[in-house]
Every structure is written in C-alpha cells, then in structure tokens.
N, C-alpha and C positions, 0 to 999 in steps of 0.2 A: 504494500500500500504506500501512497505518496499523495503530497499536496502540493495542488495547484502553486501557490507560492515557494515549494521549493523546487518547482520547474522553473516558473519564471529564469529570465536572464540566464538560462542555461544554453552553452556553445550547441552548432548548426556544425554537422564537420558533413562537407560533402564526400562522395566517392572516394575519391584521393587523401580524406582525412583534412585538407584543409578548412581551418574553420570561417565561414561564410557570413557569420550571423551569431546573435542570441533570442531567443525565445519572449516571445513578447503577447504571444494569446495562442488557445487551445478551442477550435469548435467543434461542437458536437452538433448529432443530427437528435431530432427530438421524439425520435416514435419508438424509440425501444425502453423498456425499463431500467436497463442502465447503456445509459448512450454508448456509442460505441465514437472515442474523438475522429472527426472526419478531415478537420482542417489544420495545418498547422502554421500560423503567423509568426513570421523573426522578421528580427531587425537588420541588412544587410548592410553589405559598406557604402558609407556615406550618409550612414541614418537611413537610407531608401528600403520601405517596407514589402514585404512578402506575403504572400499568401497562395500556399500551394497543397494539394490534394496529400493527406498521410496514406492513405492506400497505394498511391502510384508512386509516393518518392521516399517513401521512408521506411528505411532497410530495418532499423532497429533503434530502441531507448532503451538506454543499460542504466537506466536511475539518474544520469550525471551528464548525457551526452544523446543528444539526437545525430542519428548517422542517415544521411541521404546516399541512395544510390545511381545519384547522378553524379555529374559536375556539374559545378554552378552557371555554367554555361545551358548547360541543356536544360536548367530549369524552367518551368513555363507556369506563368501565373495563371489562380484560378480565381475565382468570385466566390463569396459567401452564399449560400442557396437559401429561399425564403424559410424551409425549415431547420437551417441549422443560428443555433446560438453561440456565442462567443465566451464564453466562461471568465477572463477577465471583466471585461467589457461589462458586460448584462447581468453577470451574477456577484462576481465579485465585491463586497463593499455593500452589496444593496438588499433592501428588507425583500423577501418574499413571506408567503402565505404557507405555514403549516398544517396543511390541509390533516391531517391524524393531530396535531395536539389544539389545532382551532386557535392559532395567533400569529401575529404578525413579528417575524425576527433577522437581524442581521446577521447575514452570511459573513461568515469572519475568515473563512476557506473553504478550498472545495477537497475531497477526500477522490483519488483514484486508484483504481485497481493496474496494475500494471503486468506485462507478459511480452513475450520478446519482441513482438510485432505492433504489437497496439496496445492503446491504453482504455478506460470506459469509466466513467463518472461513477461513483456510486451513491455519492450524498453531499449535503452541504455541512462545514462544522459552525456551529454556532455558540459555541460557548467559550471558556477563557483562554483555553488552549490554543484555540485557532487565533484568538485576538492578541494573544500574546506573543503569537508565532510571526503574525502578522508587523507588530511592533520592531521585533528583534529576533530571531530564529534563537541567538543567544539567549535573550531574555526566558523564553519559554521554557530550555532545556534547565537554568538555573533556577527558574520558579518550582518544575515539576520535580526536581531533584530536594530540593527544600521541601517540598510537599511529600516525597515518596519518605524521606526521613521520620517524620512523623506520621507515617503509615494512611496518608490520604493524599494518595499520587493523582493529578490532576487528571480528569475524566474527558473522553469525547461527548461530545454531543451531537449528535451527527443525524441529520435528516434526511432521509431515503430519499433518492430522485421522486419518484413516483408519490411522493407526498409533498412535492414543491407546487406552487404557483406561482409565479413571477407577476410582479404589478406593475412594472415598468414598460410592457408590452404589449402589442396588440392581441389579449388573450381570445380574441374570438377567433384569430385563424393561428393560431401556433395551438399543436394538440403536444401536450409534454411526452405523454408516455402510454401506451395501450389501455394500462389498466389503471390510470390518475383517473382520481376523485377532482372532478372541475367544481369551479366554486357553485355554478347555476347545478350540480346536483346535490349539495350538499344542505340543510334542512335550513331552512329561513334564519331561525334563530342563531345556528352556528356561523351563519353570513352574518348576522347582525353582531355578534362579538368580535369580528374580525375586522368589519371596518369598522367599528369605535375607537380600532386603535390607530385608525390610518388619518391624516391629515387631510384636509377636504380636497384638496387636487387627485390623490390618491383615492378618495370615497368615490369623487366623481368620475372616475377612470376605472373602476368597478361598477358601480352600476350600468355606465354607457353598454357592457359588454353583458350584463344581464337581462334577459326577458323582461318583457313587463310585466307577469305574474309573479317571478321570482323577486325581482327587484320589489313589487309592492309589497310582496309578503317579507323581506327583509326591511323596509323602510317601517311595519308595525310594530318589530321585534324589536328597533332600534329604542335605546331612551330616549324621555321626551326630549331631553335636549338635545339631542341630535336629528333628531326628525324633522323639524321644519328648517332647520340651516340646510340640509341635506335638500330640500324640495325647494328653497331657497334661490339656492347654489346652482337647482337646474334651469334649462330652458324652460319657456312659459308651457310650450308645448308638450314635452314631456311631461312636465313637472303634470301637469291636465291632466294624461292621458296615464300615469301611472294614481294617481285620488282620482279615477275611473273605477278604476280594477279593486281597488280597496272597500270594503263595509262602509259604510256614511258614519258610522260613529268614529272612525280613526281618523276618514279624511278629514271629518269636522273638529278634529281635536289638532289636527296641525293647521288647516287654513286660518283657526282662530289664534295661533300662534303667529301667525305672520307677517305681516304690514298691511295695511288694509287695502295699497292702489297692487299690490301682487294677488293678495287672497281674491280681490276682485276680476282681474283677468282670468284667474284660474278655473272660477267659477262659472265665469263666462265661455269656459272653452271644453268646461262637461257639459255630459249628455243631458237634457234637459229632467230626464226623473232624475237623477243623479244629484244636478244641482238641487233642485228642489229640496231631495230628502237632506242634505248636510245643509241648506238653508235654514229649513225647518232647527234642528239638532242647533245652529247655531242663536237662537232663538233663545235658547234655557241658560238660565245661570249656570256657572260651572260648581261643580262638586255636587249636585246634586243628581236625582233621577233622570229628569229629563236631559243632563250633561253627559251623562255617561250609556246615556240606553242605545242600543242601534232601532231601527227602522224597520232593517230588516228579518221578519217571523213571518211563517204562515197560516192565516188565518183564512178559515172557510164557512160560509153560511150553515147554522142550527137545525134548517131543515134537510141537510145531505146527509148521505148513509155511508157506510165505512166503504164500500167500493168507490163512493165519487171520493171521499178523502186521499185514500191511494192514489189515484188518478191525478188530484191536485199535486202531490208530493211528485212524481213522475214528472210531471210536465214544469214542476218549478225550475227557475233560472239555478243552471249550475256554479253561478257563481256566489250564489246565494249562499248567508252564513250557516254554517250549521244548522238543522231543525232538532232542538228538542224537545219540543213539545207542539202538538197542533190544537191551536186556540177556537173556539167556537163564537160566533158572533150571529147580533141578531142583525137586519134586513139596515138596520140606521149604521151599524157598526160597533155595538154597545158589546164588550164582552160577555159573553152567555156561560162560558165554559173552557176547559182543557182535556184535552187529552195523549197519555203516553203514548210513542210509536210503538210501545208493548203490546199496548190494548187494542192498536190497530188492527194489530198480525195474529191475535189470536180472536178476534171477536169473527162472526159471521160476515160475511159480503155486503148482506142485505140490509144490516141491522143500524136503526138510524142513528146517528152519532149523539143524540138528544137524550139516549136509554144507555151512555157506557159513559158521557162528560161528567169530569167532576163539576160542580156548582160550590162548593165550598173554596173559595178561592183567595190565593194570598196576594194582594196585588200594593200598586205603590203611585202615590199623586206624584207628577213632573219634580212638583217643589221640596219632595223629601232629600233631607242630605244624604249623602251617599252612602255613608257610614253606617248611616240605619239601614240603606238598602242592602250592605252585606251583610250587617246583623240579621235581615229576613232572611235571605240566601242561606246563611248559614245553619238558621235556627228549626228552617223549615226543611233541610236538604232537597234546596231546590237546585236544578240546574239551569233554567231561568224564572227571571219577576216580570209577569205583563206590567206595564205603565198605562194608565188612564188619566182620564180624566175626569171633571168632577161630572160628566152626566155616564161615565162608564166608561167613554167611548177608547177603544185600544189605540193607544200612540207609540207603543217600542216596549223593548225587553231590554232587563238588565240583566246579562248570562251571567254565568257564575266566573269567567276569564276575567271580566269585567270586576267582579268581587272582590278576585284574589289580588289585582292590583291595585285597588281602595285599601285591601289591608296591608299590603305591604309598603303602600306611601304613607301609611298611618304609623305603620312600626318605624319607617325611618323617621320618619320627624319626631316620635317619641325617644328614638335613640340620638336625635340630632341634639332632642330639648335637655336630655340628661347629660350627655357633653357640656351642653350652653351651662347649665344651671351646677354643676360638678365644682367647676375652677371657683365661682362664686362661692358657693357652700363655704370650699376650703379657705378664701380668702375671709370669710365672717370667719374661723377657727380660729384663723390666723391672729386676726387681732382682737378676738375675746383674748384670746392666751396670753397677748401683747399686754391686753390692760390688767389684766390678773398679775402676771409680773409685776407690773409697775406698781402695784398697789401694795403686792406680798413685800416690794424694794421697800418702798415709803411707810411702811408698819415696821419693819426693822429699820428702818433709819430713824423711827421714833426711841424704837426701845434702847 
C-alpha cells in the first residue's frame, strides 16, 4: 500500500533510464470499485506538462520510480477523458461526502494499492495520519512513533472509494463506482444531515443535481434554519416548483420565513390549489393548531359505503401525505366521523361507513396552542387530530410527525432555559457566600 502524496514529485525515468520528469497527478477512470489509475501526469523539462496513457507507457512502479517504456521522444500526449478524475487535482485537499458514515470530510490523502504494473485507488484517508503526512512525511513518522510508545499508534481512517461522493463536481454525469450509494438514493433525512454541514454554494451544488422529489423531501428534513436560506438561495423558479412537491404545511412554514416580495413571487408561481392551500395555512398564528396542521386528509361524504371509501383512497393524488385515518363529513363539510384503514379492510363492501364511524371524536379549534395539541396526540394515541372549526366544519390535521417536533422544540428550549437560568443561580450563590463572609469577617473583627 502507498499514498498518493508519497508518489507525488516522484522521478519519470524513461526506456533508457533517463529521468524525464516528476510526478505531479494520478487519474483514475470512475466505474470500477477501486479505480484502476489510467492516466499519469509529470512534470517534464522546462516545467512543460505531460499527460500520457499508464496502460501504453508505463513499464512499471517499484514504490520510488515510475519506468516508461519509451523514450521520451516517442512519447505522445493524451487528454483527460470525461470519466476519468484527477486525484491531486479533485480529491486531494477537498471535503467529499461519506456516503456509509453520512458526513461531510476532508480528504487529507488518498490510500493505493500497488502491483508491478499498475496501481488502483482504494480509499481516501481522513484522519490525522494522512494530515500529518500531508504537513511533513517526517512529522507523521515522529508523531506515530511517540504514539506507538505509549501503546496508541496513530490509526487510519480510511474511506472506501465506493463510499465517496465528490461535491466539487458535476455529480449528475460522473457515476463513481458500480455499486456507490448516490446521494438522490440515499433517505431524505440522511441528505438533510449532510448538507447542514456544507456551506450554501456547496448546498446549492447538491440540490441542482437532485430530483425535485428528492430535493423536497431533503429540504423538510433540513432544520428550520436552514430551510428557507436554502429556498432563498435558489432561483424563483425552482425554488416554486420544489414548495410544489412538498405538503402545504412545510411549504407554509418556510415561505413564512422568508421576505415577503420572495414569498410573494413564489407563491405566484405555484399551482393554483397549491397556492391556495399554504395561503390558507399562512393565515393562522404560528405555534398553534391551525400553524402546524397540513390540508392535506381525506375526507369522504357520510352517506358512502366502504367500497366507495376504497375507491376514494385508490384514486387519491399520490403525492398526497400519508392517510391515516379517513374522516366522514356531512353534505356542508361538518365533520360526522372517523375511520381506521383497519376497519376498512375488514368491514363488508357494502356496508355504509355511517354503521362502523367513530362519532366520539377528539378534535382541536385552529387557535389551540400546539403544545396542547401534542398533549391530545399523545394522550389519546392518536396518529392524527382533525382541526375544525367553531361550526365543525374540517380545516386540516395535526399528524403525530407534526407532534413529535412540538415536543422536541419544547425540550430544547426547556434545556436552553436551564443553561440560561444555571450561571445565574450560581452567581446568586456566589454572592450570598460573598456576604456571609463578610459578615462572619466583621463579627470577628468585633470580638
């Protein structure tokens, strides 16, 4: 095994042994699981650069010495090909994507395998060793020898090709390796921890290269703070057409974060129900029911039977949130009822949905604070809360997803306020103690 940086500036000796050159970058081609290097770039005399095929000219690397089986005369230049990469150049120095540990880190060297004929990638190292290496090749050997002394010799860290992503690159047409996990398949949320840690040029150079499914569904996972810079940050037009794709509750919860002459174009350039419903949504004060509910549930007329219920369920829009529960309403729109998609599947075809609806229902005014509405959620194990109004009539559901991030913004502010309130505490301690000294001082300086 060897690194890329103790190739570098390594002698070129052609046919005849004379040396031509030093080593100044290694490319690989990108479709195998460990690249096999294809290109090799030196330095030749006069500073004049090289770039010539390692298949056709290169007799052998003994760790120390690249041997051409030409003369330098008969060499003939060749061109970088669209899939191959540069390993100084592209990787060297620069953060990729840890697609198996889900973060973003700097490659500090690259790790290869070696064999009489060629060489082949096998990982990046990212930890101290390679940065140290990187520093001083000296430095490292005298670090990990001081380390191995006291019996904790300094560690690889070493990232599998096949688990790299490169962000400095056009990722929609460079495919790394057969079997690499790309970021558009890897689950929203684990996309949403990854670019938190990248800087907005870099945010925005991932999403360009993500679906508009995938990207909306990474832009919900993200925190709030990130979410509307991030939609900010894009064209009007995308930025539109991805709070298209999203629940009316999420998009309503960034367009209200935004400026108002942006959130206005934006809204201007969804679909007409669309706008509507995050209209509506933006409506309700925030922290309560109506701020937190989506739009979208579905709800079917009191007088249909469990075969037209199924039917409706079939024919709803696939982009529609989750159903978990199908609501009953009367002919005005007044919630009637609920029903589990248990009691769907096991009740009769024919049988009217009016004879199996629950009528005891736990429901929630727009104006309720939020806080109570995870309290019902949770009191009642529901997995959603219709939202009414005061003549009944169904305006949204608050799911239980919805719930659990009501109590987890409640847990941190309560852990923010016991931070805040802690240093204080300690500061009253501080100078009750202060003055009891002084007092126990001034009673003995009596006696």
């Amino acid at each position: 095994m060897i690194y890329l940086r103790q190739i570098l500036k390594s002698p070129v000796l052609d046919a005849e042994g004379e040396e031509i050159g030093t080593i100044s970058d290694l490319a690989i081609a990108t479709g195998e699981v460990f690249p096999r290097v294809t290109s090799l770039a030196f330095v030749g005399p006069h500073r004049t650069p090289f770039m010539i095929s390692w298949r056709k000219y290169v007799e052998g690397f003994d760790g120390k010495e690249v041997h051409l089986n030409v003369r330098q005369e008969d060499i003939r230049f060749s061109y970088l090909q669209p899939t191959e990469v540069l390993l100084a150049r592209d990787l060297l120095d620069k953060q990729i994507v840890d697609t198996q540990g889900m973060k973003v880190v700097r490659v500090n060297d690259l790790k290869l395998s070696e064999s009489p004929t060629d060489l082949r990638l096998m990982g990046a190292e990212t930890g101290i060793r390679g940065l140290l290496w990187g520093i001083a090749p000296g430095l490292e050997k005298a670090v990990n020898a001081i380390a191995t002394l006291f019996r904790h010799p300094l560690k690889e860290r070493l990232i599998a090709w096949n688990y790299m992503e490169l962000l400095e690159r056009d990722m929609s047409s460079i495919k790394l390796s057969v079997s690499h996990k790309r970021l558009h398949d890897m689950h929203p949320a684990d996309i949403a921890d990854i670019i938190e840690q990248l800087d907005p040029q870099q945010r925005q150079a991932v999403f360009e290269h993500l679906d508009l499914e995938s990207a909306a569904d990474a832009i919900t996972e993200l925190e709030d703070e990130y979410q509307a810079d991030v939609i900010d940050d894009m064209s009007v037009k995308r930025g539109a057409a991805l709070l298209n794709e999203m629940d009316p509750d999420d998009a309503a919860d960034i367009i209200g974060d935004l400026p108002y002459e942006k959130a206005e174009k934006l809204l201007r350039l969804m679909g007409v129900e669309e706008e509507a419903s995050v209209r509506r949504l933006l409506g309700y004060k925030e922290e309560t029911a109506g701020g937190i509910m989506t739009t979208d549930f579905l709800a079917v007329s009191d007088d249909l039977t469990v075969n037209d219920a199924i039917d409706a369920i079939r024919n709803m829009d696939e982009d529609q949130e989750s159903v978990h529960y199908l609501y009953t309403v009367s002919a005005g729109g007044v919630l009637t009822g609920v029903l589990s998609l248990r009691s769907l599947v096991v009740s009769k075809p024919e049988t009217p949905l009016a004879d199996i609806a629950t009528r005891e229902l736990i429901t929630a005014q727009p104006e309720l604070d939020q806080e109570e509405c995870a309290e019902l959620i949770s009191k009642y194990d529901l997995l959603a809360l219709p939202v009414v109004d005061e003549q009944g009539v169904m305006l949204g559901v608050v799911t239980i997803d919805d719930a659990i991030d009501v109590m987890e913004e409640e847990h941190e502010e309560d852990l923010q306020q016991r931070s805040i309130t802690s240093p204080w505490v300690i500061a009253v301690i501080i100078v009750l103690l202060a003055i009891i000294g002084v007092l126990v001082f001034m009673q003995v300086g009596e006696a």
